[in-house]
N, C-alpha and C positions, 0 to 999 in steps of 0.2 A: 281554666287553661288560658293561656295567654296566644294571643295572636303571634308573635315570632318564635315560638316555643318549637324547638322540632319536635314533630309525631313520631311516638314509638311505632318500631318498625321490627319488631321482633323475627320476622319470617329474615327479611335483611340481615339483621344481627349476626343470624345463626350462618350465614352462609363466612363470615369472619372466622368461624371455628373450625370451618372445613376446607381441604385442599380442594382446589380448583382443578376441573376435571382438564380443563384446556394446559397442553404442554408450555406453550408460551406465555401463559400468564401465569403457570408453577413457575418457569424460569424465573418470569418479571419479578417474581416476590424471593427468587432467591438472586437478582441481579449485584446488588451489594456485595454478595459475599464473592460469589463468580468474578465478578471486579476486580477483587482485592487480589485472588489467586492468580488473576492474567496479568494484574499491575508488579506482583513480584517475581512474576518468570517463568510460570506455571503454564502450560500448553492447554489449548480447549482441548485434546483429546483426553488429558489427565483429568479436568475439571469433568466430562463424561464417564468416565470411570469411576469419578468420586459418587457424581448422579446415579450409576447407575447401581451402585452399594449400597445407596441409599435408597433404591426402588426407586428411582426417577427413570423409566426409559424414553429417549430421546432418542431418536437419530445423529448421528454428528452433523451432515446436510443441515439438519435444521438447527441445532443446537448452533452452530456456525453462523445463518441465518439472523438469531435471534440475539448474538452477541453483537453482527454487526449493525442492528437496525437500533439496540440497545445503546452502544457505544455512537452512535449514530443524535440518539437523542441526547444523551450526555452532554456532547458537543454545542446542541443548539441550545438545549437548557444552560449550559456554562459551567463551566469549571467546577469540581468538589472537591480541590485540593489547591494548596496554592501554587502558585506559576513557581517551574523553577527558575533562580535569579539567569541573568541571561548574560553571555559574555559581552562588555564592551565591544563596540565595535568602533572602527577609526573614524574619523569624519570625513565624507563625502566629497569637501572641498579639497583635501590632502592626499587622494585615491587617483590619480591618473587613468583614466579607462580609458579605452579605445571602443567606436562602435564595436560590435560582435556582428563578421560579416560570414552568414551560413552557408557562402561558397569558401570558403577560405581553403578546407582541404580539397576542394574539387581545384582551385586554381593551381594549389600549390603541385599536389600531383601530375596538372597539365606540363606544366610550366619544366617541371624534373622530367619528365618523361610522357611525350605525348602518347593520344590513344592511339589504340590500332598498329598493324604488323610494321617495322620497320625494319628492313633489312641492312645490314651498316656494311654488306661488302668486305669480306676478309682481304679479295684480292683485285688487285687492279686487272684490267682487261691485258696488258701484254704479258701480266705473270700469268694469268689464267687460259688466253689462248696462243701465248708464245707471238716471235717475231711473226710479221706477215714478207717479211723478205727469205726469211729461215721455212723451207716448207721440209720437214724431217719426212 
């Protein structure tokens, strides 16, 4: 037997032929296919239903859990499809921006119409309480 030779491990082996009793490591080995059905438009609740026709019971709670911690990892392992191409965008020197100032609708409101009651006076005081010469 050779020194780098891996050791048979037959107790190991066998455990390859068997579902795993843990729900999230059933999912993990069926993440692939669960993938495919959320990538083409397919809801996790449908994908729970498929599971559970097939004797997988999951929770949704968890089954939702185990999607996003999945899709999670996906992300930081990278990409397994290629990027879709991206639209041109214009060039930055040719884009006129103005800063973006995060009171702009509180000034602009001020400025139309201040806060708080104002009363604007329908009537002048001698329409309202008549001549002060005229005592009716």
């Amino acid at each position: 037997m050779q020194d780098d030779a891996v050791p048979a491990s037959p107790h190991l082996d066998s455990l390859v032929k068997h579902r795993p009793a843990c729900k999230r490591a059933l999912v993990r080995l069926l993440w692939p296919k669960i993938r495919a059905s959320l990538e083409i438009g397919h809801t996790v609740r449908e994908v729970l239903e498929k599971l559970r026709l097939d004797g997988i019971e999951v929770s949704y709670p968890s089954l939702c859990r185990y999607v996003a911690d999945f899709r999670r990892s996906d992300v930081a392992e990278g990409p397994h499809r290629p990027a879709l191409p991206q639209q041109e965008k214009p060039p930055e020197a040719s884009v006129q921006r103005r800063p973006r100032d995060p009171l702009e609708n509180v000034r602009r409101l001020t400025e139309e119409k201040p806060p708080g009651f104002r009363y604007p006076g329908t009537m002048s005081d001698k329409e309202l309480f008549g001549d002060e010469n005229n005592n009716d």
